[in-house]
C-alpha positions in Angstrom: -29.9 -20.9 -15.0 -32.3 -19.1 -12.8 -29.8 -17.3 -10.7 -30.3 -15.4 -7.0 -28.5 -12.5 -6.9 -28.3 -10.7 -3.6 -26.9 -7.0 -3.8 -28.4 -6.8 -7.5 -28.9 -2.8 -6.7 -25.6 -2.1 -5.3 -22.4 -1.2 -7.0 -21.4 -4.4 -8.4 -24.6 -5.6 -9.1 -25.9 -3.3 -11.4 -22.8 -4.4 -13.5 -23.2 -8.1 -12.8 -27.2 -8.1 -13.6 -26.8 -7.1 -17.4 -24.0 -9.3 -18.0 -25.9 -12.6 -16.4 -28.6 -12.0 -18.8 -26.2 -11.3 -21.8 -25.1 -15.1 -20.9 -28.5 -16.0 -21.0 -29.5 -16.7 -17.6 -32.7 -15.7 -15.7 -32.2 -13.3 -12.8 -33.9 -12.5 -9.7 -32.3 -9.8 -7.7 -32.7 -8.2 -4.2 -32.8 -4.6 -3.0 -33.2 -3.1 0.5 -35.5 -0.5 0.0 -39.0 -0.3 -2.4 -37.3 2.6 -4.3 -34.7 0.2 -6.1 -37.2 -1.8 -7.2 -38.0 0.0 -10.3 -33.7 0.2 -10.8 -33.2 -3.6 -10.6 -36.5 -4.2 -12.7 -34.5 -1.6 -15.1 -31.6 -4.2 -15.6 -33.3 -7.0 -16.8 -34.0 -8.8 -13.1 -36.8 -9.6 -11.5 -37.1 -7.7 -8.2 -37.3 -8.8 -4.2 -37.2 -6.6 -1.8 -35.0 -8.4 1.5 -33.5 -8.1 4.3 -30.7 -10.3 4.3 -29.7 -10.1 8.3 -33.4 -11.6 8.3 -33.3 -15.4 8.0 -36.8 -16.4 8.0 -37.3 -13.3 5.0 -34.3 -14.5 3.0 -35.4 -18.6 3.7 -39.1 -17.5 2.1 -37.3 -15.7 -0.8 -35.1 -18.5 -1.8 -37.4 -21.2 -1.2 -40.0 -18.6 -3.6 -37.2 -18.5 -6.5 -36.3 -21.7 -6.7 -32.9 -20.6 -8.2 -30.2 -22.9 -9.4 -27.6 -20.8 -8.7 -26.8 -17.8 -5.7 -24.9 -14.9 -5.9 -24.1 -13.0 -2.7 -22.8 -9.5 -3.4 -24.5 -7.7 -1.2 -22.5 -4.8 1.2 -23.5 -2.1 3.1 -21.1 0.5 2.2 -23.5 3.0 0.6 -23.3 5.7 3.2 -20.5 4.2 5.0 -18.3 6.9 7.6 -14.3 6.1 7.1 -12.6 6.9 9.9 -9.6 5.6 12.6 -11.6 2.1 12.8 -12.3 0.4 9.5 -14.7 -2.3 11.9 -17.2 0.9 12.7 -17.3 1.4 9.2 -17.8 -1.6 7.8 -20.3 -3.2 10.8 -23.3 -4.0 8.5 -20.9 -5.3 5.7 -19.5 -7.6 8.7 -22.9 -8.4 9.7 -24.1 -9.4 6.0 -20.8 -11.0 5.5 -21.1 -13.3 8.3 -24.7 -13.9 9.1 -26.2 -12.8 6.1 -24.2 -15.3 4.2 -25.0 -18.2 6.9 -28.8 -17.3 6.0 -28.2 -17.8 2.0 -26.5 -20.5 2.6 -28.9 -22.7 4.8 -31.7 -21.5 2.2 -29.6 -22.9 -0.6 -29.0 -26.9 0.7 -32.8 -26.4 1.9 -33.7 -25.4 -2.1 -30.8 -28.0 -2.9 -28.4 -25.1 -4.9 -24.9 -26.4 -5.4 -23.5 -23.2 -6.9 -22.9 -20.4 -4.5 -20.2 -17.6 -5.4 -20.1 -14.5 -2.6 -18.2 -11.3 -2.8 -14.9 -11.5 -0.5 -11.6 -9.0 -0.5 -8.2 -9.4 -1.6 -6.6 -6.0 -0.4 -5.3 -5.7 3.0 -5.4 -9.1 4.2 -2.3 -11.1 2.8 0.4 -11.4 5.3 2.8 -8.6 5.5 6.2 -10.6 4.4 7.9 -12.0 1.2 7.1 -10.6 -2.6 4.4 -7.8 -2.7 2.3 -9.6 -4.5 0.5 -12.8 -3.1 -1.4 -15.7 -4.4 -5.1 -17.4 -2.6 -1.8 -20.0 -1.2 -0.4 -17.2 0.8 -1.4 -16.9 4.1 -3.2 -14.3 5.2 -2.7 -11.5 8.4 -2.5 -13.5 11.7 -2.2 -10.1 13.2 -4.6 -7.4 11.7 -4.2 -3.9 12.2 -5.9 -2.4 14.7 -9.7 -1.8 14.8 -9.8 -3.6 12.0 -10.2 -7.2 13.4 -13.4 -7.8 13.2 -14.1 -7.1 9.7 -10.6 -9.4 8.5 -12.9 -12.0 10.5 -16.2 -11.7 9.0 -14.4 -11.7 5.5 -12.3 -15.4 7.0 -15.8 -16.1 7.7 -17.3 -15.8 4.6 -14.1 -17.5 2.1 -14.8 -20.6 4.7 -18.1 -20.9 4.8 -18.8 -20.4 1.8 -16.1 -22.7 0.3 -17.3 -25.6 2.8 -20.2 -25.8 1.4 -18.9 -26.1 -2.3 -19.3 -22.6 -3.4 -16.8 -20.3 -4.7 -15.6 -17.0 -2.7 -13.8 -14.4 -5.1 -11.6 -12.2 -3.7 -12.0 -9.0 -5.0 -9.4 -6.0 -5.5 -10.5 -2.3 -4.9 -13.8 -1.5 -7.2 -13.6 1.4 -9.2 -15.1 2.5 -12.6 -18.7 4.3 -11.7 -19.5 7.9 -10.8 -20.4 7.1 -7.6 -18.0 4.7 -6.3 -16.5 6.9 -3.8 -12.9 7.4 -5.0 -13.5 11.0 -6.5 -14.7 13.0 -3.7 -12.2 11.0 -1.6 -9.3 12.1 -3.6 -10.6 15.3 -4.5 -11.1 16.2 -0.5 -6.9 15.1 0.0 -8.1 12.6 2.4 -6.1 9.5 0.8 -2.5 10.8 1.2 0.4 9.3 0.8 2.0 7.8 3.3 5.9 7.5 3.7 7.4 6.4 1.1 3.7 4.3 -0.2 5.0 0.9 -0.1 2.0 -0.3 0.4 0.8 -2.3 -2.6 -3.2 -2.4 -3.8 -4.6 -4.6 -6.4 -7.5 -3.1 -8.1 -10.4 -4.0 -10.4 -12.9 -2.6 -12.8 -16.6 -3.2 -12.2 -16.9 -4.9 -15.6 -13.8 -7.2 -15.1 -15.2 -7.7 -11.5 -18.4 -8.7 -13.1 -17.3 -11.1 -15.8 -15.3 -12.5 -13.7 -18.1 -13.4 -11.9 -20.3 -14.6 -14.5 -17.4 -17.2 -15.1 -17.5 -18.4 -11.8 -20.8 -18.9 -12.0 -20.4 -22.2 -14.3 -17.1 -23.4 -12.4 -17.3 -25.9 -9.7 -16.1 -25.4 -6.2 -14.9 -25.3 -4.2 -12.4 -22.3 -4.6 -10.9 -19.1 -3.9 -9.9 -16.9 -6.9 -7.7 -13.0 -6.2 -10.2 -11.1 -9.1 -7.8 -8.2 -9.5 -6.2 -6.5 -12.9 -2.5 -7.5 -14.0 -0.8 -4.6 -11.9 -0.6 -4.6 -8.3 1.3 -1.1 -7.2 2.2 0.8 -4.5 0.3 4.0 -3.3 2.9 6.1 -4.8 2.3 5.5 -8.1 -1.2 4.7 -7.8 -2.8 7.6 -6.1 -1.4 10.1 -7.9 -2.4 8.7 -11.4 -5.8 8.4 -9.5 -5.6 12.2 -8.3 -4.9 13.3 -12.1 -7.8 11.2 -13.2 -10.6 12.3 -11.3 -9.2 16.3 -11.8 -8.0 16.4 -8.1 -4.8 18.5 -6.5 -1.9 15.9 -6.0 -2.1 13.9 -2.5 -0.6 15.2 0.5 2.3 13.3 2.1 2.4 12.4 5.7 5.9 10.8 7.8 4.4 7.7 9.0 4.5 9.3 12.9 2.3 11.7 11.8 -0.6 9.7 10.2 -0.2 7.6 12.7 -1.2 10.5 15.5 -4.1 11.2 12.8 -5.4 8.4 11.1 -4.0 5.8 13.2 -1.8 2.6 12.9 -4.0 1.0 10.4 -3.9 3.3 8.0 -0.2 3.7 8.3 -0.1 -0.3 7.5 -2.2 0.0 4.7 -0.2 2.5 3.2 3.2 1.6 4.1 3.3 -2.4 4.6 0.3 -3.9 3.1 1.0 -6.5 0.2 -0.7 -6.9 -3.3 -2.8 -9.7 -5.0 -1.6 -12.1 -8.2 -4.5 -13.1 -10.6 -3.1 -15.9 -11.9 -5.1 -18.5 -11.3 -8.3 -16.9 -12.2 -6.9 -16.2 -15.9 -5.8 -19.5 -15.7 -8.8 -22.0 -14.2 -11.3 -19.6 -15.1 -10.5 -18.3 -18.0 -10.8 -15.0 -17.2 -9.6 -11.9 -20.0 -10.0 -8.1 -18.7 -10.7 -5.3 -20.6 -8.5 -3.1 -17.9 -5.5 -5.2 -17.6 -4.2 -2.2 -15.6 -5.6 0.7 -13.3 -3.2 2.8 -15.5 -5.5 2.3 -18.3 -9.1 1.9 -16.4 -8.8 5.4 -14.1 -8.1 7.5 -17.2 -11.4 5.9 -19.1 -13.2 5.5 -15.8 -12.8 9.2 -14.4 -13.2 11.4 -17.8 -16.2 13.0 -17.2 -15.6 13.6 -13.3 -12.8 16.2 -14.1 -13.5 19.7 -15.1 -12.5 20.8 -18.5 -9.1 22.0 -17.2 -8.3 19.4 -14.7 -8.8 16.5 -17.3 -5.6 14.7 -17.8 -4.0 16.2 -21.0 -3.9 14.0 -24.0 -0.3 13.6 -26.0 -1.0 15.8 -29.2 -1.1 13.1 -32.0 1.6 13.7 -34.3 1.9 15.1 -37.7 3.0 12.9 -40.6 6.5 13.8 -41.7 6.6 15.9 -44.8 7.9 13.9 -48.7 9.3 15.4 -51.2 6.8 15.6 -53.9 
């Protein structure tokens, strides 16, 4: 298929790009800015530079391509600020999530595209009772975190729109696996501690598996709503320490809840205390969906090697010596 991927430059993309064309499809991707042109031209896709917040630009672009398929992974997370209020930080992912994603979507029934898959979130948002680990049945949050609100409603946004018009919105888990997806100088700096006891539970996923899964999608009908995260949902104790050893960093600090709540706020004592995991079932399942990371316990170690220093690096187990015979 000709396929219209927005967010071909960005994190996921440049993952997602190579893999489309692997599975033979043809592949037009956007960028933001003239440098990346030469980046997604680099991958194997043909480049467009576009606004998506611009509806009349994205109507022309998609009207140009004529794709048969659109893939909407585009953020705006690049330079992002994390602070006390996660809606500050993400406001141009909420903007792209929300009216971005009504733009691609009007240009697709204009072009007449019935396959549509868009980049949603999985982490955070499951209701904060029951098992730790939820399925796309469980409801999610009815009462978000503070300051967080409005981007848990541009992401409600996105799963509905885009799955009533047929498409597919994959929920993904925490990204990880490229030099510069954040996590290192985040961990490194101690600013990710742990908080109480780190109930909290995360459900992670490696930019490959996050990409194949999407290239799967891609040839499934909708509508539907898939968790794309690895086999091992766990709590920010055992996480972000095995994280902290992978990228060469000191262990985290640990905070009573009181006290990241007078620092970092109530949000970020929820995410780290109360916040529930994702099951990836029936991706695996419908999809038929096999990751090369079944575990984050696995994918930091390969992921991270070359960020540590020499003398940080996790230490390897000595491989052991074959037991001597009589001769």
């Amino acid at each position: 298929m000709r396929v219209f991927v927005a967010g071909a430059s960005g994190i996921l993309g440049r993952r997602l790009v190579p893999q489309l064309i692997d599975a033979g499809h043809e592949v037009v991707g956007t960028h933001t800015t003239p440098a990346r042109a030469d980046l997604v031209r680099a991958l194997g896709a043909r480049p467009v530079v576009l606004d998506l917040l611009d509806a009349q630009a994205v109507r022309r672009a998609v009207l140009e391509c004529e794709p048969e398929a659109i893939i909407h992974e585009a953020t705006a997370l690049a330079n992002a600020k994390f602070g006390r209020s996660l809606d500050n930080a993400f406001a141009g992912t909420n903007a792209l999530r929300t009216r971005g994603t009504d733009a691609l979507l009007a240009a697709a029934w204009e072009v007449g595209v019935h396959r549509f898959v868009a980049q949603s979130f999985a982490p955070y948002r499951y209701a904060r009772e029951g098992g730790p680990v939820k399925t796309e049945d469980d409801p999610l949050d009815p009462t978000p975190p503070p300051n967080t609100q409005e981007t848990y409603a541009a992401m409600a946004h996105l799963d509905e729109a885009v799955t009533g018009f047929g498409g597919i919105a994959l929920r993904y888990g925490g990204f990880y696996g490229a030099p510069d997806d954040g996590w290192g100088d985040l961990v490194r700096q101690r600013k990710f501690p742990i908080v109480g006891r780190g109930d909290g539970v995360m459900s992670w996923i490696h930019l490959d598996d996050a990409a194949a899964a999407t290239v799967l999608a891609l040839d499934h009908e909708g509508p539907g709503i898939y968790n794309i995260v690895d086999d091992d949902p766990a709590p920010v104790r055992e996480w972000l320490p095995a994280l902290a050893q992978a990228v060469g960093a000191k262990p985290p600090r640990r905070f009573p809840a009181w006290a990241a709540r007078l620092v970092a706020g109530e949000a970020a004592v929820i995410m780290g205390t109360e916040v529930r995991g994702a099951s990836n079932a029936k991706a695996k399942r419908e999809l038929g969906w096999t990751l090369r990371y079944p575990s984050w316990r696995q994918g930091f170690p390969a992921a991270y090697a070359g960020l540590a220093a020499p003398h940080e690096r996790p230490r390897q187990p000595a491989a052991k010596r074959p037991a001597r015979t009589a001769s």
